[in-house]
One Martini backbone bead per residue (centre of mass of N, CA, C, O) as a GRO file, in nm:
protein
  425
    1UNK     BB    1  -0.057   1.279  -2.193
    2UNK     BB    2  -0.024   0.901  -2.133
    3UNK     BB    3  -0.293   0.817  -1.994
    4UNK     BB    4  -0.436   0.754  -1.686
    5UNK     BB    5  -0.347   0.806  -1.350
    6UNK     BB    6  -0.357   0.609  -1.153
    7UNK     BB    7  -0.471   0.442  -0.843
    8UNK     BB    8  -0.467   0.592  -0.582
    9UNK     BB    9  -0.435   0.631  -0.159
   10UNK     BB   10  -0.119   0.725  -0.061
   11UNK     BB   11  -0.160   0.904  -0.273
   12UNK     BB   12  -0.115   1.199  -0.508
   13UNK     BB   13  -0.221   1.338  -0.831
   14UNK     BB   14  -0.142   1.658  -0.933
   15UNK     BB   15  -0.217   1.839  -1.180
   16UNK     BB   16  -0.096   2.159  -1.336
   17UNK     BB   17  -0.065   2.438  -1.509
   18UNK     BB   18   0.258   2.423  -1.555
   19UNK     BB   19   0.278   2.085  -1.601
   20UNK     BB   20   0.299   1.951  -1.342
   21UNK     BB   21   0.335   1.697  -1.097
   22UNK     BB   22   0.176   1.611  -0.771
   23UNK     BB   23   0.327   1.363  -0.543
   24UNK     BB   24   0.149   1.317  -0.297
   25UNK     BB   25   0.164   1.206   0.020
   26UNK     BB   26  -0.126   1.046   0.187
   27UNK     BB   27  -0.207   0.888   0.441
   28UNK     BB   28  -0.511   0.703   0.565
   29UNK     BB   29  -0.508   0.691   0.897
   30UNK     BB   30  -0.252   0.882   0.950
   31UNK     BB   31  -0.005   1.060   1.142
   32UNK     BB   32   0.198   0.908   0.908
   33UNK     BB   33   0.416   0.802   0.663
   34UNK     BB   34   0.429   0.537   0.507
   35UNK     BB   35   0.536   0.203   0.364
   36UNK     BB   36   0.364   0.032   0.256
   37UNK     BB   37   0.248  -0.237   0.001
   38UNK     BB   38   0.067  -0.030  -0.123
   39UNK     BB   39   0.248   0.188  -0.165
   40UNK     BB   40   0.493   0.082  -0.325
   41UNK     BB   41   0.303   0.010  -0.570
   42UNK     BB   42   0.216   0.316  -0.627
   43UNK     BB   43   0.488   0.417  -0.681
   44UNK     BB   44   0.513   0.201  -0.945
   45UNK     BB   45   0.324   0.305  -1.099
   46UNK     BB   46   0.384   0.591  -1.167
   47UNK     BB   47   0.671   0.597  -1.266
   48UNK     BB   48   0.543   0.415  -1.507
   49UNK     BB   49   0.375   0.672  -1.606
   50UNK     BB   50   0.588   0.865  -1.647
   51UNK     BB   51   0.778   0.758  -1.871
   52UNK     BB   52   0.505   0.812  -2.084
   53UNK     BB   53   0.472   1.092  -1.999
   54UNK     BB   54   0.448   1.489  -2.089
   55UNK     BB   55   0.570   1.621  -1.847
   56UNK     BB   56   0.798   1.828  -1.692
   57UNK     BB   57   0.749   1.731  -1.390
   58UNK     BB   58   0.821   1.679  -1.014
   59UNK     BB   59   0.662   1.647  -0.702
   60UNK     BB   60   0.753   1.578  -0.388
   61UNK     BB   61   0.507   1.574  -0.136
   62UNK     BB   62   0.335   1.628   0.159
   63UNK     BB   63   0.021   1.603   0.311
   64UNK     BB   64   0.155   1.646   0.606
   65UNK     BB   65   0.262   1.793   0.918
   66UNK     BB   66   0.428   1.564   1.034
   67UNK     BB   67   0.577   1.493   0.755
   68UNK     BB   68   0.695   1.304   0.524
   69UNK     BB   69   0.879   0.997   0.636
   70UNK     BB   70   0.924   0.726   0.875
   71UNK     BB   71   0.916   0.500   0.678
   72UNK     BB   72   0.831   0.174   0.767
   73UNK     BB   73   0.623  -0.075   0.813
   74UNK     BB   74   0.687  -0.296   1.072
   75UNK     BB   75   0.441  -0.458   1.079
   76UNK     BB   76   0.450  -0.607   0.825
   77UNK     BB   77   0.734  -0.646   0.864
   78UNK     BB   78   0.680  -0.911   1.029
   79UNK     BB   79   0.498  -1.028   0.841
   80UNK     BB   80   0.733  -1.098   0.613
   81UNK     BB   81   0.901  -1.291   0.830
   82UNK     BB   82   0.740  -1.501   0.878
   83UNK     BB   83   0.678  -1.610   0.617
   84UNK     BB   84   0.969  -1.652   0.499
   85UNK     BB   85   1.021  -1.878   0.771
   86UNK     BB   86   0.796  -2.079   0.657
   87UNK     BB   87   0.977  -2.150   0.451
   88UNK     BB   88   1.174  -2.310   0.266
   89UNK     BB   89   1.482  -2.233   0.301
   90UNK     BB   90   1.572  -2.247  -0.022
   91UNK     BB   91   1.302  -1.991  -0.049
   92UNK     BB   92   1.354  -1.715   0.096
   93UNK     BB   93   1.533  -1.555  -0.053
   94UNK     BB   94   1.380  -1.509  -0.317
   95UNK     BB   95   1.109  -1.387  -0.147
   96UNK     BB   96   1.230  -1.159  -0.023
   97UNK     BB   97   1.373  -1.029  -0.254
   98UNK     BB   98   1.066  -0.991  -0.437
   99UNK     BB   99   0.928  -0.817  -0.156
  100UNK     BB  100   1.156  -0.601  -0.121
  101UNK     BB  101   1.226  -0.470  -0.428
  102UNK     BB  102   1.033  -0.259  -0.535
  103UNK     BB  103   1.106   0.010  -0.390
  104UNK     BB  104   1.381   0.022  -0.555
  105UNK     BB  105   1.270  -0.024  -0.824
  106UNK     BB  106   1.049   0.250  -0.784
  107UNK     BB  107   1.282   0.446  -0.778
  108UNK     BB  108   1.442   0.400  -1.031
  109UNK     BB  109   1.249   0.478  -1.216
  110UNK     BB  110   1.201   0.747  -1.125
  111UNK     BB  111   1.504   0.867  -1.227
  112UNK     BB  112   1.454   0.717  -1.564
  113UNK     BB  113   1.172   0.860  -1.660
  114UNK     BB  114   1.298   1.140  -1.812
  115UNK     BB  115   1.211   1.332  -1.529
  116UNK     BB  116   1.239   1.596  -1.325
  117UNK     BB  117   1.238   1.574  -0.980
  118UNK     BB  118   1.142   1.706  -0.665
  119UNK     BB  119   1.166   1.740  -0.319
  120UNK     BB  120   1.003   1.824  -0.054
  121UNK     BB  121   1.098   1.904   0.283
  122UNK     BB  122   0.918   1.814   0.551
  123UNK     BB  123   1.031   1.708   0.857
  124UNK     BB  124   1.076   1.414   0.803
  125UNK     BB  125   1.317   1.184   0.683
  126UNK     BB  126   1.301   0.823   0.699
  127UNK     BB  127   1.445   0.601   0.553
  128UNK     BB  128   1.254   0.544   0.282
  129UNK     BB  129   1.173   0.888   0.284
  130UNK     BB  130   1.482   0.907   0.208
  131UNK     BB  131   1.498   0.728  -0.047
  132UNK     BB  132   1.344   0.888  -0.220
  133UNK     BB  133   1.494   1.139  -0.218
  134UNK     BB  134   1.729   1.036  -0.338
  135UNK     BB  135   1.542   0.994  -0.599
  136UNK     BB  136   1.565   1.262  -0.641
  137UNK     BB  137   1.726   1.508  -0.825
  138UNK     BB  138   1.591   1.757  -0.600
  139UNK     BB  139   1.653   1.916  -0.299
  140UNK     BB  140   1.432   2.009  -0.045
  141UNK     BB  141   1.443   2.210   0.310
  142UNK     BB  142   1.357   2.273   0.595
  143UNK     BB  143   1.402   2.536   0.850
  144UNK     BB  144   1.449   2.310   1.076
  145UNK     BB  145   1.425   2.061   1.337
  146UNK     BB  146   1.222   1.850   1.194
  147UNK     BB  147   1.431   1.838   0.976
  148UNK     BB  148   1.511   1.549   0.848
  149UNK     BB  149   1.771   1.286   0.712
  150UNK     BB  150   1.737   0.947   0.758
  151UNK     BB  151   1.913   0.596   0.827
  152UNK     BB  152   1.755   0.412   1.117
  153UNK     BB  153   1.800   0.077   1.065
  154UNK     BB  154   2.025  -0.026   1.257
  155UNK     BB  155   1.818   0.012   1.529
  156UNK     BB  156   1.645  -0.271   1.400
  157UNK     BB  157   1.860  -0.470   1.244
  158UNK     BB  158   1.910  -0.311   0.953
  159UNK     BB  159   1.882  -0.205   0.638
  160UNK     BB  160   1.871  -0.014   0.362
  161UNK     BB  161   1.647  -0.136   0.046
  162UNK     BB  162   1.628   0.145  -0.156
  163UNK     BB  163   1.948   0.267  -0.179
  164UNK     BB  164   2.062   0.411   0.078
  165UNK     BB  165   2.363   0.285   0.054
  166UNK     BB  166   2.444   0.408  -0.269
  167UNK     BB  167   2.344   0.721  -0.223
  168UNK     BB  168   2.464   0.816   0.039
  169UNK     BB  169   2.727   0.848  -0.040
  170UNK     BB  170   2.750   0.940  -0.319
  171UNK     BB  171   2.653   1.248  -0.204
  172UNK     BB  172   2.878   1.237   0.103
  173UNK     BB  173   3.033   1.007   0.120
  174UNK     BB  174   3.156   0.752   0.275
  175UNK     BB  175   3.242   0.895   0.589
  176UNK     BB  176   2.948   0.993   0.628
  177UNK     BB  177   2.739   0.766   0.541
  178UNK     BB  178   2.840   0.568   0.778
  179UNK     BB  179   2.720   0.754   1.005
  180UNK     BB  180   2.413   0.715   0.898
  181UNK     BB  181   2.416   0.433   0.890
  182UNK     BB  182   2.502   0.366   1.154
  183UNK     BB  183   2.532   0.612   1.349
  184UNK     BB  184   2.224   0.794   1.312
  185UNK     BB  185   2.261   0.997   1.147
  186UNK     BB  186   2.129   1.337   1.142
  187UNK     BB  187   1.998   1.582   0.875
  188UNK     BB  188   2.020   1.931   0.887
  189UNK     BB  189   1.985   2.192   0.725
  190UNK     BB  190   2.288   2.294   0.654
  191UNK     BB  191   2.467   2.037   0.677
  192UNK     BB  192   2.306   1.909   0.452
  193UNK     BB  193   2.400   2.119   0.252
  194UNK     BB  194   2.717   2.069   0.285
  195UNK     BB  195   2.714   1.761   0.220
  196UNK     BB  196   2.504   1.751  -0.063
  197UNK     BB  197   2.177   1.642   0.021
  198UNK     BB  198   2.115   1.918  -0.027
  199UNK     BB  199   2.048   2.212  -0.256
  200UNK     BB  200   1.813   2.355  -0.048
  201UNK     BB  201   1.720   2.608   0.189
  202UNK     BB  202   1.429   2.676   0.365
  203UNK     BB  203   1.144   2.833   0.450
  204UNK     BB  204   0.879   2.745   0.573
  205UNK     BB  205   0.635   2.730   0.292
  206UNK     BB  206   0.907   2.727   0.025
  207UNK     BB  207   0.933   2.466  -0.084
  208UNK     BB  208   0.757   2.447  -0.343
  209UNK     BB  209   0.821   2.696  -0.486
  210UNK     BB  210   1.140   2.586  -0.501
  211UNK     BB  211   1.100   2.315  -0.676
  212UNK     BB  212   0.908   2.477  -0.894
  213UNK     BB  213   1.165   2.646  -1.004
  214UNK     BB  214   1.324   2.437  -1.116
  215UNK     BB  215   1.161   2.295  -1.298
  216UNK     BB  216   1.101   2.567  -1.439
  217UNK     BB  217   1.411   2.529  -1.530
  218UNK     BB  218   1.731   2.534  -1.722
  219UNK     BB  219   1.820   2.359  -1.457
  220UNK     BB  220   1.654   2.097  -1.526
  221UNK     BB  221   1.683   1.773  -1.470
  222UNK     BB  222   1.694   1.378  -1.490
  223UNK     BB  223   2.045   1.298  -1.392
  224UNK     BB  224   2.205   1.164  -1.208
  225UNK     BB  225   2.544   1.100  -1.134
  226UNK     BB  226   2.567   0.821  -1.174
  227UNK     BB  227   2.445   0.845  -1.509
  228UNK     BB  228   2.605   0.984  -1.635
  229UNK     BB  229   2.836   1.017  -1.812
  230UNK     BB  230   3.137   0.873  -1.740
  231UNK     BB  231   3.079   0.730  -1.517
  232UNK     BB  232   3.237   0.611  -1.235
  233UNK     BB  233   3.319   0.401  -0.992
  234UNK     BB  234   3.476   0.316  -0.731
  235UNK     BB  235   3.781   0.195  -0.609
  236UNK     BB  236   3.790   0.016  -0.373
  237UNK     BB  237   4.066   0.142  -0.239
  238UNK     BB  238   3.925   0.409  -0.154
  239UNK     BB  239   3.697   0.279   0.066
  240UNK     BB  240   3.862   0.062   0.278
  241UNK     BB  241   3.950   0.179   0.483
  242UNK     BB  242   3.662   0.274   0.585
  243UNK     BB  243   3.570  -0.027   0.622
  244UNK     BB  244   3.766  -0.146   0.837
  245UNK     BB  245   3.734   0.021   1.028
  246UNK     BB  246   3.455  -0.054   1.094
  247UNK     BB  247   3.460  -0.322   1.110
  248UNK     BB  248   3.611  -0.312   1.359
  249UNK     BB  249   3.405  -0.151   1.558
  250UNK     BB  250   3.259  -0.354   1.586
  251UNK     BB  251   3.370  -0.602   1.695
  252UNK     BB  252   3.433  -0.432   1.939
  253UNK     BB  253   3.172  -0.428   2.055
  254UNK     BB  254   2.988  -0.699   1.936
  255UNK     BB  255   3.141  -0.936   1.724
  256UNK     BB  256   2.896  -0.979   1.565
  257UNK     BB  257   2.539  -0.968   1.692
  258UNK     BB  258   2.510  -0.748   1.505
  259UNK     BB  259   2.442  -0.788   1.167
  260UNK     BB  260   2.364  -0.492   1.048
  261UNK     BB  261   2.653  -0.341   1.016
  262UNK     BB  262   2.810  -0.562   0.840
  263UNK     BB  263   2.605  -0.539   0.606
  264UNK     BB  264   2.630  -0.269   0.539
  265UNK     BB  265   2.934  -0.278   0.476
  266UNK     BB  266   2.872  -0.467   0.220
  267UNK     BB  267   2.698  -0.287   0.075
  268UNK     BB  268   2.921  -0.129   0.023
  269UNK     BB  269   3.158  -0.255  -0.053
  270UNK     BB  270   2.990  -0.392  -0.304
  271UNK     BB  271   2.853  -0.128  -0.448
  272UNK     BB  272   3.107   0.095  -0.502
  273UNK     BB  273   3.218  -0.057  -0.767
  274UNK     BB  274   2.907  -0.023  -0.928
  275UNK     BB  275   2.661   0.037  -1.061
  276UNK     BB  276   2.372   0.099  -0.962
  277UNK     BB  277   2.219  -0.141  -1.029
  278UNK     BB  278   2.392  -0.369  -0.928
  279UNK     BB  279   2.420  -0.225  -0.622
  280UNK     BB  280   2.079  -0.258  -0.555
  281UNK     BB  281   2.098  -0.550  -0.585
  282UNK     BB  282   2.294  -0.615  -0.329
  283UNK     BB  283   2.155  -0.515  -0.138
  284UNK     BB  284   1.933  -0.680  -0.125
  285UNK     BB  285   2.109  -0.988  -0.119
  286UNK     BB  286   2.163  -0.862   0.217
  287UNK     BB  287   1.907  -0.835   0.301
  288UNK     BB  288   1.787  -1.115   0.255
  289UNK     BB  289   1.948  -1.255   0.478
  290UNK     BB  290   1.892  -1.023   0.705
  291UNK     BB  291   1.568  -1.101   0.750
  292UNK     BB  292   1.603  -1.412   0.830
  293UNK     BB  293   1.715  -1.314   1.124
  294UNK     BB  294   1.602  -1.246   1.427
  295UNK     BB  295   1.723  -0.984   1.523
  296UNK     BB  296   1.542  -0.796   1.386
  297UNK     BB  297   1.264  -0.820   1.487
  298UNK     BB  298   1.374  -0.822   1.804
  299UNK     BB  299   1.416  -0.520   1.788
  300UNK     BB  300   1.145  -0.428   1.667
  301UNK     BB  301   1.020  -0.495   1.915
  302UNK     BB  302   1.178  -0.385   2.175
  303UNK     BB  303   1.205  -0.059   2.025
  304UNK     BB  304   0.916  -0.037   1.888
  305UNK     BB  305   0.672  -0.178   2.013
  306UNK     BB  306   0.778  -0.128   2.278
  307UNK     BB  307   0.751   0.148   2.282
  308UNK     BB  308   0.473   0.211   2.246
  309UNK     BB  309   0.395   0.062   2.499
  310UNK     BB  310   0.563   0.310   2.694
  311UNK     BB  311   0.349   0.544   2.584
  312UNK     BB  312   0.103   0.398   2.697
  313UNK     BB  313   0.170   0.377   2.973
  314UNK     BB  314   0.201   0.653   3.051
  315UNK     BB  315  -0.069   0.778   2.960
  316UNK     BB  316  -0.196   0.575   3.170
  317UNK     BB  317   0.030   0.653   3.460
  318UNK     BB  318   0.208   0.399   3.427
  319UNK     BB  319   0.369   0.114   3.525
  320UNK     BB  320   0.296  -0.118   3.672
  321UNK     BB  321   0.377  -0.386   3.907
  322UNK     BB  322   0.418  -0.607   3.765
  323UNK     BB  323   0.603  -0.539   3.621
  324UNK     BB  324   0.817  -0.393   3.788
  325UNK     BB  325   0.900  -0.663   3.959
  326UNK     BB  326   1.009  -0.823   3.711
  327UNK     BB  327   1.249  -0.599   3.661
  328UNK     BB  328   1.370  -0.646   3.931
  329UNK     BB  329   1.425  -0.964   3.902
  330UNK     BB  330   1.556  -0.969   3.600
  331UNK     BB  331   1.797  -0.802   3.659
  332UNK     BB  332   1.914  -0.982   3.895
  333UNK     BB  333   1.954  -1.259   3.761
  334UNK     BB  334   2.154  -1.115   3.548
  335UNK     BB  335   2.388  -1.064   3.754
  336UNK     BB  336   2.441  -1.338   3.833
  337UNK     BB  337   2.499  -1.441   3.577
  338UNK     BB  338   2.765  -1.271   3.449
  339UNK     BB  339   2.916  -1.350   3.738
  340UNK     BB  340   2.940  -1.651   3.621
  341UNK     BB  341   2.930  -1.504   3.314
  342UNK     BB  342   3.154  -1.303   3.187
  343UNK     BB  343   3.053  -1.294   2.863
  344UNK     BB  344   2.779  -1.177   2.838
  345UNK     BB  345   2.898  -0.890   2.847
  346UNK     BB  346   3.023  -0.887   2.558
  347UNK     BB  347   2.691  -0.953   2.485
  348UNK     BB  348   2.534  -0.703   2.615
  349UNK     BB  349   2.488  -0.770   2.912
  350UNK     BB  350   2.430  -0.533   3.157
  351UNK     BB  351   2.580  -0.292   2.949
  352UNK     BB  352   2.878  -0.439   2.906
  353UNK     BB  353   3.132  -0.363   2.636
  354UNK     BB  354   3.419  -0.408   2.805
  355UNK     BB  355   3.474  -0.692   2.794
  356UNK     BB  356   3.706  -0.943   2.729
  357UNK     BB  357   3.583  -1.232   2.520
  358UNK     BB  358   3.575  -1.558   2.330
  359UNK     BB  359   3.284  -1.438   2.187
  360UNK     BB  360   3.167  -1.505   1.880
  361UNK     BB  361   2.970  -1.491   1.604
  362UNK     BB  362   2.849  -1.655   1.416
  363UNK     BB  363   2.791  -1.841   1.104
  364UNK     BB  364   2.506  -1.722   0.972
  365UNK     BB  365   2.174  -1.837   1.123
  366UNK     BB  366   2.305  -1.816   1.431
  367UNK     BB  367   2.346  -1.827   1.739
  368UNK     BB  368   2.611  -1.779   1.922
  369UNK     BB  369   2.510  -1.966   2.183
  370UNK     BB  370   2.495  -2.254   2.019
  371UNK     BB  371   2.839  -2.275   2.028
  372UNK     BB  372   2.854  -2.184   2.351
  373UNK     BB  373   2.825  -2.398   2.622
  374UNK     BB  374   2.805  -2.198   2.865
  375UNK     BB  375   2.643  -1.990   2.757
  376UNK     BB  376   2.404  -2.155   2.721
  377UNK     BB  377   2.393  -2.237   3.041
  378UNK     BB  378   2.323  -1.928   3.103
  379UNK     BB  379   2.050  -1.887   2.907
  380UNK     BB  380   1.900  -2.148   3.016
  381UNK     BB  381   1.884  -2.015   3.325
  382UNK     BB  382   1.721  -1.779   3.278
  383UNK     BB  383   1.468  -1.878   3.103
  384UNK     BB  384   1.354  -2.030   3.368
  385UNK     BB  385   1.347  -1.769   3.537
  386UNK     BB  386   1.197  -1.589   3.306
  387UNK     BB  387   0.928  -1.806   3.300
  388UNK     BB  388   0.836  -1.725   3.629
  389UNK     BB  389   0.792  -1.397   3.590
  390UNK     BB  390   0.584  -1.409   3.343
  391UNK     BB  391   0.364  -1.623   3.401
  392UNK     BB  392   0.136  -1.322   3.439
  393UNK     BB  393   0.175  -1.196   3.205
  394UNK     BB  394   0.049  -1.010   2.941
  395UNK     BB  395   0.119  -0.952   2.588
  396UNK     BB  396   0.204  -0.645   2.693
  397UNK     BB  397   0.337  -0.693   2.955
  398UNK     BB  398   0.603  -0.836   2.783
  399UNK     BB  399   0.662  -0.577   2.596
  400UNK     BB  400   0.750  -0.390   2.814
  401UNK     BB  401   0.952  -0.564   2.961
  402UNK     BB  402   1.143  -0.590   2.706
  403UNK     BB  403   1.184  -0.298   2.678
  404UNK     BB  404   1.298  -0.209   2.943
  405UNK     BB  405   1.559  -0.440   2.964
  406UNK     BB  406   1.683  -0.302   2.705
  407UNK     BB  407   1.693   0.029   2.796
  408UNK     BB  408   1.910  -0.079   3.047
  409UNK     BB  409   2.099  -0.327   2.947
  410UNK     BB  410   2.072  -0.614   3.039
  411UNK     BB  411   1.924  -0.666   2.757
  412UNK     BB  412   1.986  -0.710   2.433
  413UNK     BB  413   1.802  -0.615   2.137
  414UNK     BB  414   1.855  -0.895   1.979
  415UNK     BB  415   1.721  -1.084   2.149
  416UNK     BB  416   1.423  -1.023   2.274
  417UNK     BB  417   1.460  -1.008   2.567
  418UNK     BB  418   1.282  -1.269   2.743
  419UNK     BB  419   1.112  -1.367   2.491
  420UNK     BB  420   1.421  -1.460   2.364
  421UNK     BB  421   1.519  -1.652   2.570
  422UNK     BB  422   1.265  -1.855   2.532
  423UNK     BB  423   1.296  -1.920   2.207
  424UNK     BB  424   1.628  -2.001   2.144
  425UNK     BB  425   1.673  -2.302   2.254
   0.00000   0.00000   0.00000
């Protein structure tokens, strides 16, 4: 070895006997691992010891029985958005850029280590937890139904930041890629391997053993397949016409009020003709645009912090009355405003997405209805009312209230429920 192993705390760096060193992931005082700005960087700390370093192998696997990894620290990232939104507007992007650009860039250095790695999957690998296995030349899945591997990033107005975008597809083809990317599907078992995204399955508690046996054959190799000699990058025309269907897709659901699927197909669009490092970087730079936009944000507050919100009133006997109360009369005021203003539904409120109505979403980085006079006078007569129905709830009960009324369909999860409608006029 050339050097001593960084000081880690969110991993584990285990050297072997065998030649082999694995780097278990175990965040401490979390009962998930999830991807802090600790992770990312102690990730790139190791990937370049890796570099530098004469093992013969490396072991990617969990230290914890709840799974590989469930993503990104959503919390962290909201602190990053607020940080973003504060500076000059001119100054956003490169901010943007250069916060979240890390993962991406040590996912790319563990790959081109010229060492071997080899990931051991068992329990979840989603998002970024996903997107590191992307990142290892040999993927091992264990037979389980908690084993699976998915970039749930579109379900929060996200895309995956850290190579998701171009190594999924490149592995599983555009036409499955998009599915897993858009709608959320996620792969276990046989289905992983016969798309070609994990290389075995195998009964839990023998991913360590399968994954060391392939590092320590004459078959284990350094070169993802894009790295290839002679790889060449697909020409537009082979995959435009499956961007084509999902952009018509997509606008026909939402018209474009939610930025984070047509962003992801701009990252494959502009991705996939691309050698690796470029297209790496165009996901970023697509990125950059997309976590400056209020949506993202808005849908992490009311899917993740709010479902967090709403399974702790579970634990403690159910919902409130007063939420309760609330949510009664905002389903209420929401059905009268739709019936006054028929494009709101459109646009996703009450529910319903399929009445035709002439309300595209903006360009840019603003609210779709702050350019269509009706409607803004619908969500700001909404505003007025559901600032007196919140007016006595305190900001728990008012994330769980907003994360009810996004989870029942009265408002899009995008605008960011009640408190998003009082914030964006």
């Amino acid at each position: 070895m050339a050097g001593p192993l960084p000081l880690l705390s969110q991993f584990r760096a285990e050297p072997q006997a065998n030649g082999l060193v694995h780097l278990v992931f175990d965040c401490p005082d979390r009962s998930m691992n999830v991807f802090s700005n600790v992770a990312i960087h102690e990730l790139g700390a190791f990937a370049e010891w890796l570099h530098r370093t004469d093992v013969r192998g490396v072991v990617v696997r969990s230290g914890k029985a709840s799974g590989f990894c469930a993503g990104a620290d959503l919390t962290e990232l909201g602190v990053a958005y607020d940080m973003i939104v504060a500076a000059p507007r001119a100054d956003r992007f490169d901010i943007a850029f250069n916060h979240f650009f890390p993962l991406s860039h040590a996912i790319r250095r563990l790959e081109t280590a010229g060492k071997p790695v080899a990931a051991a999957i068992t329990g979840v690998a989603l998002g970024g937890g996903c997107e590191l296995t992307l990142g290892c030349h040999y993927r091992v899945l264990t037979q389980s139904p908690r084993a699976m591997l998915g970039l749930p990033e579109c379900a929060v107005g996200l895309l995956p930041g850290a190579g998701g975008t171009q190594r999924m597809p490149r592995l599983v083809g555009v036409k499955l890629g998009l599915e897993v990317l858009l709608q959320g599907r996620n792969l276990t078992g046989q289905k992983a391997l016969e798309a070609g995204l994990v290389h075995a399955v195998v009964e839990e508690g023998a991913e360590v053993a399968a994954v060391e046996a392939w590092l320590l054959s004459d078959a284990a190799h350094a070169t993802q397949p894009w790295d290839l000699p002679g790889n060449r990058p697909m020409a537009h025309s082979d995959y435009a016409p499956a961007i084509r269907a999902h952009r018509a897709r997509e606008l026909a659901r939402m018209l474009g009020h939610e930025p984070a699927p047509l962003a992801i197909l701009d990252c494959v669009e502009l991705g996939m003709m691309q050698p690796i490092d470029g297209a790496i970087r165009s996901e970023m730079a697509v990125f950059a645009r997309l976590i400056q936009r209020p949506e993202p944000r808005n849908m992490i507050r009311t899917m993740f912090l709010g479902k967090q919100a709403a399974d702790k009133a579970r634990r403690s006997g159910g919902t409130e009355s007063m939420v309760e109360t609330a949510l009664v009369g905002a389903s209420a005021a929401i059905e009268a405003a739709v019936a006054e203003c028929p494009a709101l539904r459109k646009a996703g409120f009450s529910g319903g997405k399929g009445v035709t109505a002439p309300v595209q979403a903006a360009v840019g980085e603003d609210y779709w209805f702050r350019s269509q006079p009706g409607l803004r006078a619908a969500i700001e007569g909404l505003a007025v009312r559901f600032g007196a129905l919140a007016a006595n709830l305190s900001e728990d009960q008012l994330l769980l209230l907003d994360h009810l009324i996004c989870v029942q369909g009265s408002i899009p999860a995008y605008v960011g429920g009640l408190s998003g409608l009082r914030t964006v006029n």
